[in-house]
C-alpha positions as CSV (number, residue, x, y, z in Angstrom):
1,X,-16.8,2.4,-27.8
2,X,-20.4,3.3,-26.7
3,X,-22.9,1.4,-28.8
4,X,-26.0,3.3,-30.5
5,X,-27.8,-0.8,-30.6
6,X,-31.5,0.0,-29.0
7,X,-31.2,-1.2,-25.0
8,X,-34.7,-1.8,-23.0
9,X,-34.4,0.2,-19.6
10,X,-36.4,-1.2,-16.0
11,X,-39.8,-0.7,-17.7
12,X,-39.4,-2.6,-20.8
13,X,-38.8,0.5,-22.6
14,X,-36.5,0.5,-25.4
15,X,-33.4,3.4,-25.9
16,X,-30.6,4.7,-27.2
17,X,-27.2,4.3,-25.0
18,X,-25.5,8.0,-25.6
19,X,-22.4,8.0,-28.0
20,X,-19.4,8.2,-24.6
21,X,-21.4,7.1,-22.2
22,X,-19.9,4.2,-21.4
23,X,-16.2,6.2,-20.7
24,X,-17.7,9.1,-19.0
25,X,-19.3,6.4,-17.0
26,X,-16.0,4.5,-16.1
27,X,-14.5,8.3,-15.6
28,X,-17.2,9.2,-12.7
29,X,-16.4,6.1,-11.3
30,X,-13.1,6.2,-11.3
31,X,-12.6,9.8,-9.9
32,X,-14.9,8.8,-7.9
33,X,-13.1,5.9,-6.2
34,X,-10.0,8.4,-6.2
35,X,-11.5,11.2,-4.2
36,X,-12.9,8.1,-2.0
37,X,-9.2,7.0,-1.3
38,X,-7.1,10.2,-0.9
39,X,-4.6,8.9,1.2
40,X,-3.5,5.7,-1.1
41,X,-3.6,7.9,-4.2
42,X,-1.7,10.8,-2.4
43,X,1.0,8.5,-1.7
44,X,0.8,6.8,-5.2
45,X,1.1,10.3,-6.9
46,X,4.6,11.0,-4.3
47,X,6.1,7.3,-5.5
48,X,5.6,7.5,-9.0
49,X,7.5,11.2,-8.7
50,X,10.2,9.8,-6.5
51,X,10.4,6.7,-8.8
52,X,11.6,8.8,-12.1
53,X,13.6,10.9,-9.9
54,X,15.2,7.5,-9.3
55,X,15.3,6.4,-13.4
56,X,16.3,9.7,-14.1
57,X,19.4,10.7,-11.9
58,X,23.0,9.4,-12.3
59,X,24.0,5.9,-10.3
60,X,25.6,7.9,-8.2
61,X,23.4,10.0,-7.3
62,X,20.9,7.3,-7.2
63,X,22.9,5.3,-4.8
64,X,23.1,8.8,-2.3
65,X,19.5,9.2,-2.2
66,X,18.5,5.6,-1.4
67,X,21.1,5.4,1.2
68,X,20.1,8.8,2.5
69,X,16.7,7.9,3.0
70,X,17.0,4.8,4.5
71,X,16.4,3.7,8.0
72,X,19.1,1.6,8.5
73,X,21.6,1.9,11.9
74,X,23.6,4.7,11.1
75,X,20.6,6.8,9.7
76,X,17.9,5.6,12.4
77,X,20.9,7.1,14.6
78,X,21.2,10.5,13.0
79,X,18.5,11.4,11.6
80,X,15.5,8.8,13.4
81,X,12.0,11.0,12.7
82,X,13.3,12.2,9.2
83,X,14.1,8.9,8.0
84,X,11.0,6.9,9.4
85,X,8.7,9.2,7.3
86,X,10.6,9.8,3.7
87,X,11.5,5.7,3.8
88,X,8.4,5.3,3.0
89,X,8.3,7.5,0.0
90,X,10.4,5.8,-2.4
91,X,10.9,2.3,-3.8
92,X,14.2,0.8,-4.5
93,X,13.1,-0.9,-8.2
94,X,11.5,2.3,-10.0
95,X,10.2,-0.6,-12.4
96,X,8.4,-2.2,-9.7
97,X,6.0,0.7,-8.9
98,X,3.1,-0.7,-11.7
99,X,3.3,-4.2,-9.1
100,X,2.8,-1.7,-6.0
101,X,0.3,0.4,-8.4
102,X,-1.7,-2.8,-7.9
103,X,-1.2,-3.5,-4.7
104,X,-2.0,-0.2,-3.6
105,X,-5.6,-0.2,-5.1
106,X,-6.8,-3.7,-4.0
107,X,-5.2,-3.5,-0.3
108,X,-4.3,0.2,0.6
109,X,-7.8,1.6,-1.0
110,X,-10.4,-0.8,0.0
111,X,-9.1,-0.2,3.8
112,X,-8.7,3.4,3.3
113,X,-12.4,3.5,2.1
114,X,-13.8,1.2,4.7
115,X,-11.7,2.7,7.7
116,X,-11.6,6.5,6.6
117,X,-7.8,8.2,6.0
118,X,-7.2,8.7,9.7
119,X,-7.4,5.2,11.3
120,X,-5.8,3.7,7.6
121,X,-3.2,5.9,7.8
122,X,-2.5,5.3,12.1
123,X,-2.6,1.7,10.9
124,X,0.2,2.0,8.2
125,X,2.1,4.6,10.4
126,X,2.0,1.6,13.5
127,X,3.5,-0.9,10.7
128,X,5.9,0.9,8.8
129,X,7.3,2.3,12.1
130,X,6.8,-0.7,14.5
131,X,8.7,-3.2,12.2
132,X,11.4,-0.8,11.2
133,X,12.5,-0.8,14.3
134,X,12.4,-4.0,15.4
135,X,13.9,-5.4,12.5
136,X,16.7,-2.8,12.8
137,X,17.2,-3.8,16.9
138,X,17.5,-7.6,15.1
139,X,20.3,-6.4,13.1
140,X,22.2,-4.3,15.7
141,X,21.7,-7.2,17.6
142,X,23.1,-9.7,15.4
143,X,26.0,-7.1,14.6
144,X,26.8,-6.9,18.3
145,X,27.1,-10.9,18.7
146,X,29.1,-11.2,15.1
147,X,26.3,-13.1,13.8
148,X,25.9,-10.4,11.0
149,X,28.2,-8.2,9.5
150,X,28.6,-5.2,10.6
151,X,27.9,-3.6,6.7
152,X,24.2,-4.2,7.5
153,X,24.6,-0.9,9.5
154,X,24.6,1.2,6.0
155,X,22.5,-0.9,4.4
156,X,20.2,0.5,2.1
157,X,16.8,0.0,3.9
158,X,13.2,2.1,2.2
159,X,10.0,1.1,1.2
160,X,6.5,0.6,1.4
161,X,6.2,-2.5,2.2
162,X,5.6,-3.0,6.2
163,X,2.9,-0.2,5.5
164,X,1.5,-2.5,3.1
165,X,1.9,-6.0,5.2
166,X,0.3,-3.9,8.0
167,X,-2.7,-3.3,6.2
168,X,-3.2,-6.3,4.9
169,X,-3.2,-7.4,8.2
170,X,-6.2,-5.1,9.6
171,X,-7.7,-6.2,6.5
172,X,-8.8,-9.4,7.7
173,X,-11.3,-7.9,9.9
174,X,-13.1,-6.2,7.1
175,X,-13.5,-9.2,5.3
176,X,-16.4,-12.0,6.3
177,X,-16.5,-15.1,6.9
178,X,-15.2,-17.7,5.9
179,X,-13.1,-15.1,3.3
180,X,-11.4,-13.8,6.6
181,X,-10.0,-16.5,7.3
182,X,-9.1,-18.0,3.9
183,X,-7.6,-14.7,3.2
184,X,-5.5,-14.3,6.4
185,X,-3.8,-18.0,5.9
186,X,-2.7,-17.1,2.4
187,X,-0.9,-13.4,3.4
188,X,0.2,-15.3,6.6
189,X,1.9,-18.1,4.6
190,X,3.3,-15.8,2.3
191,X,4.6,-13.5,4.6
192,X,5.9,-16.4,7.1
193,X,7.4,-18.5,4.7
194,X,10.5,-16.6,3.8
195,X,11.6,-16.1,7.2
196,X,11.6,-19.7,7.9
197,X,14.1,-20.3,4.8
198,X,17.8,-20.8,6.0
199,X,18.4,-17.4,3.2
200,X,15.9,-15.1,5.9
201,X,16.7,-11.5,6.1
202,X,15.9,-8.8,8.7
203,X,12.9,-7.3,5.9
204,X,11.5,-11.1,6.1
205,X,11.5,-10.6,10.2
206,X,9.6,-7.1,9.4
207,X,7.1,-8.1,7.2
208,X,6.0,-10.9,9.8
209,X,6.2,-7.8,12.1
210,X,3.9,-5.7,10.2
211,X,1.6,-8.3,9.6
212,X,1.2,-8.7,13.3
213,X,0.9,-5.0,13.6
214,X,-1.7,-4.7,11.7
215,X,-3.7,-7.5,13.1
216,X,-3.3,-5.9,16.3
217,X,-5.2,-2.8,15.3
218,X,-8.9,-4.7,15.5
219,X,-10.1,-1.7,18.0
220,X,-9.2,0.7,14.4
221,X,-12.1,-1.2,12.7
222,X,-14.9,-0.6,14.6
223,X,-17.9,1.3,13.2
224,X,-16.8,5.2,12.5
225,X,-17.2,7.6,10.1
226,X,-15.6,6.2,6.9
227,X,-15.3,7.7,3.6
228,X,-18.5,7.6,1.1
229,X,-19.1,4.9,-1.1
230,X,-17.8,5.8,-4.7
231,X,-21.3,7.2,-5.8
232,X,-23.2,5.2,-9.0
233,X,-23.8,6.8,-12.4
234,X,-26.5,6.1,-14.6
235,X,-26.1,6.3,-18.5
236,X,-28.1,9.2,-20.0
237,X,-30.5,8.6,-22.5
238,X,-29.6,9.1,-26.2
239,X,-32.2,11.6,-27.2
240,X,-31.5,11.8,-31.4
C-alpha cells in the first residue's frame, strides 16, 4: 500500500507520495519489461495454454498429444519440420511451468532484451533444433548397435529446454567479467554433470549440446539494434 508519510524529493523539498503510486509504478514497469521481451512472453503465454490443455484432457488423450508432438525417431521421420517447431510448445509436467515461468524471465528475457527478438530467437531456434537432432542420431545410433532399446524410437521427446540451455549459453557473453566466467562454470557443471553419471540419457547429451550451441553464437552478440530499455517512471506528486 502507497504511504501518504511526507517524503523529501532531490531538492530537499518535502511531499506527499500519491495514494497507488507505488502499484501503478510496478505496473509501468512491468508492462514495460513485457513489451521489452515479446518473444519470451509470447512463448510463455502459448505454454501456460498448452499446459492446461495438458491438466485438462483425459490420460489418454494426454498421452496422444505428448507423443504426437514429440521429436522422437518415428515422428522426426514423418513429420520432421512440424515436430521441431510445436516440441517446443509444450512441457511434459504442466506443474512445472511456474519453475520455467522463472527461468524464462531471468534467462530467456534479459537476452531477448539485450540481443533484440531476432538474433534471441535464431539463437534458441540453433539450440532447440541443433541438439534435437543430435541427440536423436545418438539414439538411432545406439538402437542400431543394441546398445539401447529400440522403444526409445516412440519415446515421448518435447520441451523447452535445449532453447533454454542454448541461451544460457550465449548469455555468457553478455555478462562481464569476472561474472562471465563465474556464471559459465556453474551452468556448465550443471549441465555436464548428469551426462557423466552411469544413469545419462540422450536429453543429458542435448543439453550439453545446446549449451555449446549457444556459446557458438558469439558473432549474435555483437552491437545491433536491441530492444529499448524498460523506460523509468517517476511517482506523481500527491497534490491534496
Amino acid at each position: 500500500m502507497a504511504s501518504n508519510e511526507p517524503a523529501h524529493d532531490a531538492g530537499g523539498r518535502r511531499r506527499r507520495v500519491a495514494p497507488g503510486d507505488t502499484a501503478r509504478l510496478l505496473f509501468a514497469q512491468a508492462r514495460a519489461w513485457v513489451r521489452a521481451t515479446p518473444g519470451t512472453h509470447t512463448w510463455l503465454l502459448v505454454l501456460a495454454v498448452t499446459s492446461g490443455v495438458l491438466e485438462a484432457v483425459p490420460p489418454h488423450i494426454r498421452g496422444f498429444l505428448l507423443h504426437h508432438n514429440s521429436t522422437n525417431l518415428e515422428e522426426l521421420g514423418s513429420h520432421p519440420v512440424r515436430v521441431l517447431i510445436v516440441s517446443a510448445l509444450w512441457i511434459e509436467s504442466p506443474p512445472a511451468f511456474l519453475v520455467y515461468f522463472l527461468f524464462y524471465e531471468i534467462v530467456h528475457a534479459p537476452a531477448e532484451r539485450r540481443l533484440g527478438t531476432r538474433r534471441w530467437l535464431a539463437v534458441v531456434a540453433l539450440a532447440h533444433v541443433g541438439a534435437t537432432l543430435i541427440s536423436q542420431q545418438a539414439v538411432f545410433l545406439g538402437i542400431h548397435a543394441d546398445r539401447l532399446s529400440p522403444s526409445l524410437a516412440h519415446t515421448v521427446d518435447i520441451g523447452v529446454s535445449y532453447g533454454l540451455a542454448g541461451v544460457a549459453g550465449v548469455l555468457t557473453y553478455l555478462l562481464r567479467p569476472p561474472w562471465r566466467w563465474a556464471y559459465l562454470a556453474a551452468v556448465a557443471g550443471c549441465l555436464a554433470y548428469p551426462l557423466l553419471q552411469p544413469g545419462r540419457t540422450y536429453t543429458d547429451l542435448g543439453h550439453v549440446t545446446a549449451l555449446l550451441i549457444g556459446l557458438a553464437c558469439r558473432g549474435l552478440t555483437r552491437p545491433g539494434r536491441a530492444a529499448p530499455e524498460p523506460r523509468r517512471c517517476r511517482p506523481r506528486r500527491w497534490r491534496p
